[in-house]
C-alpha positions as CSV (number, residue, x, y, z in Angstrom):
1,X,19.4,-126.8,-155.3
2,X,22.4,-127.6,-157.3
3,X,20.6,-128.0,-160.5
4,X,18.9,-124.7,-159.9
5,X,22.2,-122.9,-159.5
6,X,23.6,-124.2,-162.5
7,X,20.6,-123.3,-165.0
8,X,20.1,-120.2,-163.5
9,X,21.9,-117.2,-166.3
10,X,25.4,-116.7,-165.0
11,X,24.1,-112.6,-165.6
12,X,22.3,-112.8,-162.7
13,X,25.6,-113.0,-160.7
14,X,26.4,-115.5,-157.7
15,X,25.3,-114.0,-155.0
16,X,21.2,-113.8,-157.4
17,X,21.4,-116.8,-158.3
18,X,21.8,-118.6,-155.0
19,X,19.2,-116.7,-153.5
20,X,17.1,-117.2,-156.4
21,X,18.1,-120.8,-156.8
22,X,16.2,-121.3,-152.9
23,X,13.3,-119.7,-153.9
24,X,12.2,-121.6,-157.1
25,X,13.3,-124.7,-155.1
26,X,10.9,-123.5,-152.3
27,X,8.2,-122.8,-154.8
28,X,8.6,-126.4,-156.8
29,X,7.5,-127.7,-153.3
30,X,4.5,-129.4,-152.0
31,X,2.2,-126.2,-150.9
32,X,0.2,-128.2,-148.4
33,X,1.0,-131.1,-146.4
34,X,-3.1,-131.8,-146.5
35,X,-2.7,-132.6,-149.8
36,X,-3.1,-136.2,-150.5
37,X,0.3,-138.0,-151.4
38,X,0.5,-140.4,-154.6
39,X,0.9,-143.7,-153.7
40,X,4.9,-144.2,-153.5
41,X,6.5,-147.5,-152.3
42,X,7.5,-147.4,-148.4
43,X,10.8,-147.5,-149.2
44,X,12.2,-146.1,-152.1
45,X,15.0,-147.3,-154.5
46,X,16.4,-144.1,-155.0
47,X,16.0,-140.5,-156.6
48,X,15.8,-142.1,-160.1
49,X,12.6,-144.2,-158.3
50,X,11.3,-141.6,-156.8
51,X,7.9,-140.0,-158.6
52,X,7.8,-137.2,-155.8
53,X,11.7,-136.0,-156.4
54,X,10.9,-136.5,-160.1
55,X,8.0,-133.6,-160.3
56,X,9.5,-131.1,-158.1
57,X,13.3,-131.8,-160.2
58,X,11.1,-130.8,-163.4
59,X,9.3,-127.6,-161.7
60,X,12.8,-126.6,-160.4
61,X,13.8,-127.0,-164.3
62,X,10.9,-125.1,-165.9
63,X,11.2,-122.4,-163.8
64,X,15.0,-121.9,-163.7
65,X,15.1,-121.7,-167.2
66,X,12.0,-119.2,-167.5
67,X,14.2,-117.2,-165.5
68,X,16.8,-116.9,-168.6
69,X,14.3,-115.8,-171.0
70,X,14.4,-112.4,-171.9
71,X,11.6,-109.7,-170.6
72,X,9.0,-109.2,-173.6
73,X,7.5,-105.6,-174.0
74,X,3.3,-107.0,-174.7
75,X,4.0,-109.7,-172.1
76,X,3.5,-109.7,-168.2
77,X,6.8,-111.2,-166.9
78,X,6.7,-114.4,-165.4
79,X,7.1,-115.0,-161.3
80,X,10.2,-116.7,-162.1
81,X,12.0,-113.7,-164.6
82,X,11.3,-111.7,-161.4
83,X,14.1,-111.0,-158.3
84,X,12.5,-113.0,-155.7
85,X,10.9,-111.7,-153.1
86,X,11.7,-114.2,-150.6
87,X,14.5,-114.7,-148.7
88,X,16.0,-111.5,-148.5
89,X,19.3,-110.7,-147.3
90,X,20.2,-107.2,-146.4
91,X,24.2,-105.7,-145.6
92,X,25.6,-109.3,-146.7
93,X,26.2,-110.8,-149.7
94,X,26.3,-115.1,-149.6
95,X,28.4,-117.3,-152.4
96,X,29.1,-120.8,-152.8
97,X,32.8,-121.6,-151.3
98,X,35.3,-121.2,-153.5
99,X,36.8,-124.3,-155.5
100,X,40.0,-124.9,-157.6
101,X,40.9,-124.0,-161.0
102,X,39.4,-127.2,-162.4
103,X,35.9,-125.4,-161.1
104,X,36.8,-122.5,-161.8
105,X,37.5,-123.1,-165.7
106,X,34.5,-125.6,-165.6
107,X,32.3,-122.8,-164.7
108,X,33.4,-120.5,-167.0
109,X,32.5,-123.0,-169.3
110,X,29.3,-123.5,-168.3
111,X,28.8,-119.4,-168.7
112,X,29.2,-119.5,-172.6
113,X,26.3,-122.2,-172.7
114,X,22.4,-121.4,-173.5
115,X,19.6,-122.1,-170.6
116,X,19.0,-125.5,-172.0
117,X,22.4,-126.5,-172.3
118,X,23.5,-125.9,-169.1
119,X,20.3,-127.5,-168.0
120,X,21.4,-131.1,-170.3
121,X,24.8,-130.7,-168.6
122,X,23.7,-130.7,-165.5
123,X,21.0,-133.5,-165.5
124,X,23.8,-135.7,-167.3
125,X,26.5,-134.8,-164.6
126,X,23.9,-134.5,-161.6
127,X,21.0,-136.8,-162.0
128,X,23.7,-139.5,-164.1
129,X,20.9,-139.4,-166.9
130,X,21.6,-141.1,-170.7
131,X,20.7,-138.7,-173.4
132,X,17.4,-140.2,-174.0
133,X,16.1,-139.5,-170.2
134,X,17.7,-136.0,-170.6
135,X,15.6,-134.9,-173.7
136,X,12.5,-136.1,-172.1
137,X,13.1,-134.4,-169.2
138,X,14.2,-131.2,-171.1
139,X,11.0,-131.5,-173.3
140,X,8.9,-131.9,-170.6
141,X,10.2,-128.8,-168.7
142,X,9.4,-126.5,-172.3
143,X,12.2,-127.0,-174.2
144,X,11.4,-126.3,-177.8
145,X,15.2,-128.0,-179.3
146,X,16.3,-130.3,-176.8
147,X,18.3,-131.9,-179.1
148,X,20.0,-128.9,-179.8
149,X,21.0,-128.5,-176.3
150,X,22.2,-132.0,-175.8
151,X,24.4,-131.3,-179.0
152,X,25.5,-127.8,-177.3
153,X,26.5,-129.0,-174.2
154,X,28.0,-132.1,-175.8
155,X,31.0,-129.1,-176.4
156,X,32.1,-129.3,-172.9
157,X,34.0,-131.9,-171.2
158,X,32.3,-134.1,-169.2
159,X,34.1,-133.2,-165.8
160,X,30.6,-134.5,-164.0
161,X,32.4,-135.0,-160.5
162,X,33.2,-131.3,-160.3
163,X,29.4,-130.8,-160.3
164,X,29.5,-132.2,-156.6
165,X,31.9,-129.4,-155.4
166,X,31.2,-126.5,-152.8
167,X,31.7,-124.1,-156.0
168,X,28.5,-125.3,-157.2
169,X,26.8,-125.8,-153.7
170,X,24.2,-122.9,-152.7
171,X,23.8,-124.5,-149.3
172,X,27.1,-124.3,-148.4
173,X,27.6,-120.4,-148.6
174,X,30.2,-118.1,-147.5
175,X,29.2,-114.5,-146.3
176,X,30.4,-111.0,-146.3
177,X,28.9,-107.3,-146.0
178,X,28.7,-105.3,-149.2
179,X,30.9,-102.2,-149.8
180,X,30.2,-99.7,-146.8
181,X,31.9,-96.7,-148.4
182,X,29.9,-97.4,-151.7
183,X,26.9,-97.4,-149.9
184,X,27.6,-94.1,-148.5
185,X,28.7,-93.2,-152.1
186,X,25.1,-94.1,-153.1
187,X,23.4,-92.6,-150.6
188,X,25.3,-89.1,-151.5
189,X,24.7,-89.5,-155.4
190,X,21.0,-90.2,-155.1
191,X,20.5,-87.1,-152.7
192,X,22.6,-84.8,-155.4
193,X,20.4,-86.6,-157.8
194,X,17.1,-85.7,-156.3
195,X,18.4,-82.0,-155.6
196,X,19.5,-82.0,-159.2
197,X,15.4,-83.4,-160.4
198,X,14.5,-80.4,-157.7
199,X,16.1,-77.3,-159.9
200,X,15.5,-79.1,-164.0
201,X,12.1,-79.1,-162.9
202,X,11.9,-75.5,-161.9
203,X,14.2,-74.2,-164.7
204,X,11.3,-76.3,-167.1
205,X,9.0,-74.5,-165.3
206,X,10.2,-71.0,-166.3
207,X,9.3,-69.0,-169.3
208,X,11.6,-68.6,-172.0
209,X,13.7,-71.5,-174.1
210,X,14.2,-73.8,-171.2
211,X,18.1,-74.4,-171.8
212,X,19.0,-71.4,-173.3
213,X,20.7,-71.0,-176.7
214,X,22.8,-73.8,-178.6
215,X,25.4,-72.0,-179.3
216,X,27.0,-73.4,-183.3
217,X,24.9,-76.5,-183.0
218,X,22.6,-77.5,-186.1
219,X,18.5,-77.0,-185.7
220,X,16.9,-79.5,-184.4
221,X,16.7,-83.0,-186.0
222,X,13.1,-81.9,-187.5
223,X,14.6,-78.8,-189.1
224,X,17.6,-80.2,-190.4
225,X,17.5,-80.0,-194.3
226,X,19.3,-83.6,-194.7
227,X,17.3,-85.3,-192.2
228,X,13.8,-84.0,-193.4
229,X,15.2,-85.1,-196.8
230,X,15.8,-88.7,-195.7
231,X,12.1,-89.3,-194.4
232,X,11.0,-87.7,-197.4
233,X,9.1,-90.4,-199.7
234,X,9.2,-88.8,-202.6
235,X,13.4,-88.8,-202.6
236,X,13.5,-92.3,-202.2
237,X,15.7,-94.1,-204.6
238,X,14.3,-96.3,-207.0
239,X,16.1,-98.0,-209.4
240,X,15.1,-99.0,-212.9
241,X,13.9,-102.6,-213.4
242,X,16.5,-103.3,-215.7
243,X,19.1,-101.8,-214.2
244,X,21.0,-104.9,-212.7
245,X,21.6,-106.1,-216.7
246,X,24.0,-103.7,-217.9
247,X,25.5,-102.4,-213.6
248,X,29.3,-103.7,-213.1
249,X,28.1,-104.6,-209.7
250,X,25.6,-107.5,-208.7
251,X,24.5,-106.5,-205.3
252,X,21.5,-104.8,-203.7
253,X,22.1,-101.6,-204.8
254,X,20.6,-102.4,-208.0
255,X,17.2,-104.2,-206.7
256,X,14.4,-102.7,-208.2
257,X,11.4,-101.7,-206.1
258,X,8.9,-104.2,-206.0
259,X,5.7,-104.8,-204.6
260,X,1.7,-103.8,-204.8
261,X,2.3,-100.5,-202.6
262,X,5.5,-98.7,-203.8
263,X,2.8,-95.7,-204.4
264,X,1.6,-95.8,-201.0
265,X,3.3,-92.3,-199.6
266,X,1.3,-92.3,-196.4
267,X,3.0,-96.4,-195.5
268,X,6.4,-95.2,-196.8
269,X,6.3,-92.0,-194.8
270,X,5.7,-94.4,-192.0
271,X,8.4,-96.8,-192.6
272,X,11.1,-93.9,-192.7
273,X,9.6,-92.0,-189.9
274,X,9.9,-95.3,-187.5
275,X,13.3,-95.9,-188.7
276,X,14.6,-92.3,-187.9
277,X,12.6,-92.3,-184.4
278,X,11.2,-95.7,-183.3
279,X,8.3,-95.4,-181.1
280,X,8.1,-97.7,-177.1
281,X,6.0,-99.7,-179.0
282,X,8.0,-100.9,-181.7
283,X,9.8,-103.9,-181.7
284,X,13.2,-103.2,-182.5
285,X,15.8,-105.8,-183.8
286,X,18.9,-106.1,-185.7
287,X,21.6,-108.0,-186.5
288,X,24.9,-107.9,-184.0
289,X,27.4,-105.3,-185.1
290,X,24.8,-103.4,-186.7
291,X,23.5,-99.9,-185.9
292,X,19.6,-99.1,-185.7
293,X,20.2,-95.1,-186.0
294,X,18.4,-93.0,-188.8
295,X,19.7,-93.1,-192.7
296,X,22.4,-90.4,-193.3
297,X,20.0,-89.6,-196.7
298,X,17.9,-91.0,-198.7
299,X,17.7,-94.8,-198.7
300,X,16.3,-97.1,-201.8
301,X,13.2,-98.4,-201.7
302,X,13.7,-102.4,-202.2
303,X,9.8,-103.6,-201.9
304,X,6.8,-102.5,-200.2
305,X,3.7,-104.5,-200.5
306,X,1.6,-106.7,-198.8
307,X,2.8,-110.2,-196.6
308,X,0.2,-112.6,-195.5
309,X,-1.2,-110.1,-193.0
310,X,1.1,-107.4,-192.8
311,X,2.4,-104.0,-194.8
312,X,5.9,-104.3,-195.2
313,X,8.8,-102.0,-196.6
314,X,12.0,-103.3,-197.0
315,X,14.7,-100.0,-197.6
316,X,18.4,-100.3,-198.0
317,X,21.2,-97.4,-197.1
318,X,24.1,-98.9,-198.5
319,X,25.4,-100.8,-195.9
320,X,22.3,-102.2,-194.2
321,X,19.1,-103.7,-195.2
322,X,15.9,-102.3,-192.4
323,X,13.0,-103.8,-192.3
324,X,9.4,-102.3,-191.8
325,X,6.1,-104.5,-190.8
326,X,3.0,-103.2,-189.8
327,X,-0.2,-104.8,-189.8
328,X,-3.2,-104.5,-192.4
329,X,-5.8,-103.3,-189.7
330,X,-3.5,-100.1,-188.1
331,X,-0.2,-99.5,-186.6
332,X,0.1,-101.2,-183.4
333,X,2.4,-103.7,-183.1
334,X,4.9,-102.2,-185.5
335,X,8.1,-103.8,-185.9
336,X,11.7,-102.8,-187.3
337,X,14.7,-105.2,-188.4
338,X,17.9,-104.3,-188.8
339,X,21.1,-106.6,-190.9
340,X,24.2,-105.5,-192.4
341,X,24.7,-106.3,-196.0
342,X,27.8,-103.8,-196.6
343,X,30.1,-106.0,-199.2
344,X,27.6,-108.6,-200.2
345,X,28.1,-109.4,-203.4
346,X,25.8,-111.8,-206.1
347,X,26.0,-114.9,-203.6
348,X,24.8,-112.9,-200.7
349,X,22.1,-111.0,-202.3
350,X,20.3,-112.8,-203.1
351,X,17.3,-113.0,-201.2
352,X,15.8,-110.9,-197.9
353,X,13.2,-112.5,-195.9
354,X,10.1,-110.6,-196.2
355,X,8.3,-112.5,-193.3
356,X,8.1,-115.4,-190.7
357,X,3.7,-117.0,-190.1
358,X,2.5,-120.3,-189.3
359,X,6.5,-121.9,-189.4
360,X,7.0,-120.8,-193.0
361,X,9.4,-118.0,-194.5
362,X,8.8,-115.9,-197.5
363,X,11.9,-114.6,-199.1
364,X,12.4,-111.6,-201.9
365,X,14.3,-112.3,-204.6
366,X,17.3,-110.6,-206.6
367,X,16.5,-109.1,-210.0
368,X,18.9,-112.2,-211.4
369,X,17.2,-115.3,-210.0
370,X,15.4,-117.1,-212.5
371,X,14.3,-120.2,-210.1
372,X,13.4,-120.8,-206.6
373,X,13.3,-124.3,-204.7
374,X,12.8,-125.6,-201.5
375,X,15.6,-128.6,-200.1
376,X,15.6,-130.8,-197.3
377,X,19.5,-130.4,-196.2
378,X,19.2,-134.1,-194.4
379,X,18.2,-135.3,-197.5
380,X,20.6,-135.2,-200.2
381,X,19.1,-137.3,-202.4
382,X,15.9,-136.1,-202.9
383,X,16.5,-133.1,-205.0
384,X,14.4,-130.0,-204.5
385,X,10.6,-128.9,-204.3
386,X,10.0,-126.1,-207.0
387,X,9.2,-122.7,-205.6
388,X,6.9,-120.2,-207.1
389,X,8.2,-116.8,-207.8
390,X,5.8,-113.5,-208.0
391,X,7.3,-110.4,-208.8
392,X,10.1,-112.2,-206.8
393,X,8.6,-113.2,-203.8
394,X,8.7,-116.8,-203.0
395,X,6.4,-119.0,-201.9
396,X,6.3,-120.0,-198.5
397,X,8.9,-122.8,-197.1
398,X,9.3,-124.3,-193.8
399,X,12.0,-122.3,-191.8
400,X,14.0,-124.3,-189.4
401,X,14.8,-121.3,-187.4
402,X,10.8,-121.7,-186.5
403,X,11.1,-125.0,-185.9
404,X,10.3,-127.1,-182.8
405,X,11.1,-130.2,-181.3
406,X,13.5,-132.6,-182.7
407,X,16.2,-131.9,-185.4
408,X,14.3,-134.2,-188.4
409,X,14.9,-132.0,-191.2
410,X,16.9,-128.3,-192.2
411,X,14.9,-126.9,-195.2
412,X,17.2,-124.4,-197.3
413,X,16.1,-122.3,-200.6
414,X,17.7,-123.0,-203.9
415,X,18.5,-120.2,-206.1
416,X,19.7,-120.8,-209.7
417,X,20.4,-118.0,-211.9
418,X,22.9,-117.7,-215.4
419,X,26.0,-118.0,-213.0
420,X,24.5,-121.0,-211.0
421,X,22.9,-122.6,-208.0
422,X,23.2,-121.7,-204.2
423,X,21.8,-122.9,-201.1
424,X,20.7,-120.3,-198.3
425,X,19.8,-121.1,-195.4
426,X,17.4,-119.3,-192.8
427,X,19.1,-118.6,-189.6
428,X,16.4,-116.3,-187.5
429,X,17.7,-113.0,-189.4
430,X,16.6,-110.3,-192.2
431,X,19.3,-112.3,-194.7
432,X,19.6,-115.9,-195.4
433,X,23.2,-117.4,-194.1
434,X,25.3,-118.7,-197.8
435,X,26.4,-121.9,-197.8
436,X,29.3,-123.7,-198.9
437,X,31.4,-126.8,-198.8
438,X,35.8,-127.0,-199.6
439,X,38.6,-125.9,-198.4
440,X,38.9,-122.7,-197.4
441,X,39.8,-120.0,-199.5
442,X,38.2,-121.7,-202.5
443,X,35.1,-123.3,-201.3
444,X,32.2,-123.9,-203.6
445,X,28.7,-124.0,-203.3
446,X,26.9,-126.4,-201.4
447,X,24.5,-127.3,-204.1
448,X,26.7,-129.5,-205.7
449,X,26.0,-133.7,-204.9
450,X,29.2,-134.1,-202.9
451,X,28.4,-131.1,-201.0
452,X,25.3,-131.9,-200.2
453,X,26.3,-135.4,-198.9
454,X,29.0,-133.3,-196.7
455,X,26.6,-131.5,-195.4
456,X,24.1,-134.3,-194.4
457,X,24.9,-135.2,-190.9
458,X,25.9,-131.7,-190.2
459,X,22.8,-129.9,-191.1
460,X,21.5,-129.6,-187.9
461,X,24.6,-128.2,-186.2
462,X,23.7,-125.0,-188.2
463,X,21.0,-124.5,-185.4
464,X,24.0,-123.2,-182.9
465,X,24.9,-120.5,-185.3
466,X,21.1,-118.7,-185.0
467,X,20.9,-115.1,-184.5
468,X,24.7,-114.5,-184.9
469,X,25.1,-111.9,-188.0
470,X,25.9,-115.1,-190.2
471,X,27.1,-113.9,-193.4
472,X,28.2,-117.9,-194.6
473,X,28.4,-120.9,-193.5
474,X,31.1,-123.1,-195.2
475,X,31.9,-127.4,-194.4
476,X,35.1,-128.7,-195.2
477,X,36.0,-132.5,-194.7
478,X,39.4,-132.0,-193.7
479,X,40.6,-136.3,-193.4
480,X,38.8,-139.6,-192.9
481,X,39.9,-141.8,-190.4
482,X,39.8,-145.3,-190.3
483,X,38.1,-146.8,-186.9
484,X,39.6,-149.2,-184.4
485,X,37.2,-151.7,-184.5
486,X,36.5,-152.5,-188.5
487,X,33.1,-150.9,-188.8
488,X,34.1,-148.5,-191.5
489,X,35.6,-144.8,-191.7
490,X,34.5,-141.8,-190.1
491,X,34.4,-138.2,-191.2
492,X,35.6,-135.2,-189.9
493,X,34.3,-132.0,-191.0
494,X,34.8,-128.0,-189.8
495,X,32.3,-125.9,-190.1
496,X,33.5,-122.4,-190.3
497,X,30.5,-119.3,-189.8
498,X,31.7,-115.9,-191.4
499,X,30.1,-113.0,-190.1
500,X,29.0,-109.4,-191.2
501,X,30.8,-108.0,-189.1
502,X,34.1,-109.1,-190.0
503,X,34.9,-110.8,-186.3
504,X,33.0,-113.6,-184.1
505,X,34.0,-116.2,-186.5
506,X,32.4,-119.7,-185.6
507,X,34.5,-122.8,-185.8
508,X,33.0,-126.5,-185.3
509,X,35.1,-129.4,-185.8
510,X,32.5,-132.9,-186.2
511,X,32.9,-136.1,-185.8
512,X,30.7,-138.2,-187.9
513,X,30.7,-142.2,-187.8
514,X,29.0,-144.4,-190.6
515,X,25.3,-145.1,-189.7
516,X,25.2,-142.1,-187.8
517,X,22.6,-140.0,-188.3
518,X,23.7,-136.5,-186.5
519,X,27.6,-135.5,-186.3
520,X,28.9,-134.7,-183.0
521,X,30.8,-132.0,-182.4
522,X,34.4,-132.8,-180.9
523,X,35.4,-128.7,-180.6
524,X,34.5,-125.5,-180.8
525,X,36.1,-121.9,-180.4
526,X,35.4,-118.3,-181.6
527,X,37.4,-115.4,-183.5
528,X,39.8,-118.1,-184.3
529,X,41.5,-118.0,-188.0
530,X,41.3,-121.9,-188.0
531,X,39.1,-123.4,-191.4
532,X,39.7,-120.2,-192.7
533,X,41.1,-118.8,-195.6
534,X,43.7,-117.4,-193.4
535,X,44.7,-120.4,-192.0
536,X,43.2,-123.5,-194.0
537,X,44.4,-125.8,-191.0
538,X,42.6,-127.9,-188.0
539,X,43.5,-130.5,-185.2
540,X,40.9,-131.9,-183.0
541,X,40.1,-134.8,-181.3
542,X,37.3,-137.1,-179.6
543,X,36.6,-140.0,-177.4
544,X,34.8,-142.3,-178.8
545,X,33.0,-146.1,-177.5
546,X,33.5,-149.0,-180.1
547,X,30.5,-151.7,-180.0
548,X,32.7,-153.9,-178.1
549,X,32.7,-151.4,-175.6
550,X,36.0,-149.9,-175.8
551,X,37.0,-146.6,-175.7
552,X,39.6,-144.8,-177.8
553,X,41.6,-141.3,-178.1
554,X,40.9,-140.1,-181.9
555,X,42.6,-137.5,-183.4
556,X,42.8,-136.0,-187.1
557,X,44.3,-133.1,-188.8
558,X,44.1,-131.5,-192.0
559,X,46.4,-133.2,-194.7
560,X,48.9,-130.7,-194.3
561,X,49.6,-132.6,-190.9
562,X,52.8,-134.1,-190.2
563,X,52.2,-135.9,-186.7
564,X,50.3,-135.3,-183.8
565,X,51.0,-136.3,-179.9
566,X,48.9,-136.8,-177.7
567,X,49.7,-135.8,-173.5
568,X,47.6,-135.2,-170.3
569,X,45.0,-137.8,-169.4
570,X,46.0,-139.9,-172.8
571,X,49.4,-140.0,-174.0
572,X,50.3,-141.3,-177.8
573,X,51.9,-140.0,-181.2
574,X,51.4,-140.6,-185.0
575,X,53.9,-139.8,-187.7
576,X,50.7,-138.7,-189.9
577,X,47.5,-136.9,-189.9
578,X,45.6,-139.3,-187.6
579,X,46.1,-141.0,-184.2
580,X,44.3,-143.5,-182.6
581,X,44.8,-143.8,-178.7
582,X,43.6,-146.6,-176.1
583,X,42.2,-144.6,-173.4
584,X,40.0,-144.5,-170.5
585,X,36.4,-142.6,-170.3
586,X,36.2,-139.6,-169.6
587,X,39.9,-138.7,-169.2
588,X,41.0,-135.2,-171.2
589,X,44.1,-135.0,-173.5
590,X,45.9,-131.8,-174.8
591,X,46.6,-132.4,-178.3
592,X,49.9,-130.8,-180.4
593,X,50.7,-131.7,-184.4
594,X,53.3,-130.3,-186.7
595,X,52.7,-129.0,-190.3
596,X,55.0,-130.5,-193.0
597,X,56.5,-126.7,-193.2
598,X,57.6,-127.4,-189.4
599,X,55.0,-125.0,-188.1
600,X,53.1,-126.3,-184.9
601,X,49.4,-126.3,-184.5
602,X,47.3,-126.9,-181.5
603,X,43.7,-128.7,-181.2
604,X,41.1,-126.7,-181.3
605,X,39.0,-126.3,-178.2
């Protein structure tokens, strides 16, 4: 029961999700006691033992994470998406007791992680699984990046004994009656409503213009001379091949159209009509931050042609990039893709991804590119896989933003041109996420061989920044720190996500060891100025096991770091940019440094 409260989406509210959290437990049970029992030993050894507890503690899991997936329009909702319909409480709402602040805070937590997160926190801190037992159980239960969840909740402390807490108990449950004057409220506002349903319909009924006259207001969208002559395909901008040669600017405003079908009026009439009024049917997407109205005028045509098995018409209205896909064979199944692009300049446009089959991407090329690869980011070394360019579409490359299973590889595409060569990187979005590698405020790219070997255990971490409006993605290996026990140096690296938008910065301070294959992350925050240009400084800190079976407090800063103390749960101080702390497992420390200019800094968290 605890495990399904704790997976269940913190949306759903507490008083949902306990009653929601019984009713998948109730489900995961035997359905008949006539049906034959496996052969278990007379007495068991324990939970961990037990096959029985084992299969209804993975139904519990599949279905309490089902019931964080988000409704689908051509797909019949599972039982578990669904508000149960058993039990049923009417005039009370029931909650876990309260706990303390530790709880509280730990919960809150908890809320900021994915489904499958919360579920690898919770089978570590309930069930006392290693990470190993986790990502089979996680994999076995559906999980498609179990890894990546084990990495995501990695970010939170590991206060396991609060799990044990009423605050996270759905058995134990306090209860109260809901609001009796909002009830009556309700009951008030849905008879005005129904009155009100009552006279529209009449006044619909009557002959005449149904609401009367509009008064100064423009005709309606239809009539309206601008908006007619946005969905207009003959006013569609389309820019000379060679334009880009002799333009001051390097962006997408001077992409020529491209593609087998830029002739096809009936598809681009289509394309512009769906973006102006999307139908129920289509599937509507975009970046966050960005708008999915109508263009204001006519946009430029980019490319329209055919993609594996679909029509697609890629337009752009100065400050976003929409994308239309339709299949060969009709209409249905229409879908329309939204990204901002406003202040891109010739690192960030330089490709849009024309479509997603079979685990492969295909990308669209600026005018300037003269050669594509493909690059395994985990793989330094082994240089990259020439791509072929038509017309300049790519050929297709694994996406790791379609990938399942284990985190083995992160495939990027290569661009060289007469200024250079840049990585992008797929991130599940219409534009590739730029990457980079230096300190900020002067990065450069990540193609470069000591880039690339920063980026190497890192790669995968890139998998938490996934549908975020990533504009770049920048690593900077801020110090090296000498471990306690001899076996070498380890790394620590921030990785800093910009956005379109401008705010929901991503910040991720790693911890890398030699040998290790995977960083882990020691912090996190968000819409922080930290590894930014604005504020090119980090502290952060991590516990960490030596073979000998020791653990340790260690701390780093950028070099602009002075000292750092430790307090709290560890306590310690270094007159540099690095401490190293005896401590205990699982205790928590609050970290403080000083800059060399006397300015403090906190770790990041």
């Amino acid at each position: 029961m605890r495990l399904a409260y704790l997976v269940l989406p913190p949306g759903l509210g507490r008083s949902r999700r306990v009653l929601t959290a019984h009713a998948l437990t109730q489900r995961a049970l035997p359905r008949s006691s006539r049906t034959p029992a496996p052969v278990i030993p007379a007495q068991s050894t324990g939970r961990d033992g037990d096959p029985g507890y084992a299969l209804v503690r993975l139904e519990v899991l599949r279905t309490a994470l089902e019931a964080g997936l988000p409704l689908k329009r051509k797909a019949w909702p599972k039982r578990s998406q669904l508000p149960p319909l058993l039990p049923q409480v009417w005039g009370l709402k029931l909650f876990p007791r309260s706990g303390g602040a530790d709880e509280l805070a730990l919960d809150q937590r908890l809320s900021t992680l994915s489904g499958p997160a919360r579920a690898a926190y919770a089978l570590r801190g309930l069930e006392r699984l290693e990470d190993d037992g986790v990502s089979r159980v996680l994999t076995a239960a559906g999980v498609a990046d179990a890894e990546g969840a084990l990495l995501e909740a990695g970010g939170v402390p590991d206060r396991y004994g609060l799990l044990d807490s009423p605050e996270f108990d759905p058995c134990s449950l306090q209860a109260r009656p809901t609001d009796l004057m909002r009830r009556r409220q309700h009951l008030r506002a849905a008879l005005a409503a129904g009155a009100a349903l009552l006279v529209c319909g009449a006044l619909f009924g009557l002959p005449g213009e149904g609401w009367g006259p509009e008064g100064a207001a423009a005709p309606p969208y239809a009539q309206n001379p601008a908006a007619q002559a946005a969905l207009d395909p003959a006013k569609l901008t389309r820019v000379a091949p060679a334009a880009w040669r002799s333009s001051a600017r390097a962006d997408f405003s001077v992409w020529p159209a491209r593609g087998d079908l830029t002739g096809d009026t009936g598809l681009l009439r289509r394309a512009l009509a769906v973006w102006a009024r999307p139908g129920g049917t289509v599937g509507v997407s975009a970046t966050p931050g960005t708008p999915t109205g109508g263009p204001a005028g006519p946009p430029q045509l980019l490319y329209a042609g055919t993609v594996d098995m679909a029509r697609v018409v890629i337009l752009h209205d100065g400050w976003r990039i929409a994308r239309y896909a339709e299949p060969k064979d009709g209409t249905r199944g229409a879908a329309l893709d939204f990204a901002r692009v406003d202040g891109a300049g010739r690192a960030e446009a330089g490709a849009v991804v024309l479509g997603r089959a079979d685990g492969n991407v295909r990308y669209l090329t600026a005018p300037w590119v003269e050669r594509a690869g493909e690059r395994d980011l985990m793989k330094p070394g082994s240089g990259a896989m020439d791509l072929a360019l038509t017309d300049g579409v790519t050929a297709p490359l694994a996406s790791p933003a379609l990938r399942s299973g284990a985190c083995t590889s992160w495939n990027v595409l290569q661009l060289t041109d007469d200024t250079g060569t840049r990585l992008l990187t797929d991130l599940g979005e219409l534009v590739p996420a730029r990457l980079t590698a230096g300190r900020p405020g002067s990065p450069g790219e990540a193609s470069g061989a000591e880039a690339l070997r920063t980026w190497e255990p890192f790669a995968c971490s890139l998998g938490t920044v996934r549908s975020a409006g990533v504009r770049s993605v920048n690593a900077w290996a801020f110090n090296e720190q000498p471990l306690p026990d001899a076996s070498g140096s380890a790394a620590w690296v921030c990785t800093r996500a910009e956005t379109w938008r401008g705010g929901g910065a991503r910040v991720l301070a790693q911890f890398h060891t030699p040998g290790g294959t995977y960083g882990a992350v020691a912090a996190k925050a968000e819409n922080v100025p930290a590894c930014g240009a604005r504020d090119p400084r980090v502290l952060a800190g991590v516990l960490w096991k030596s073979e000998a079976g020791d653990w340790y407090l260690l701390a780093a800063g950028s070099r602009q770091t002075a000292s750092i103390r430790a307090s709290g749960g560890v306590s310690g101080s270094a007159r540099s940019s690095l401490l190293t702390v005896p401590a205990e497992r699982g205790v928590r420390a609050e970290l403080k440094g000083k800059l060399r200019d006397g300015r403090s800094v906190e770790g990041l968290r």
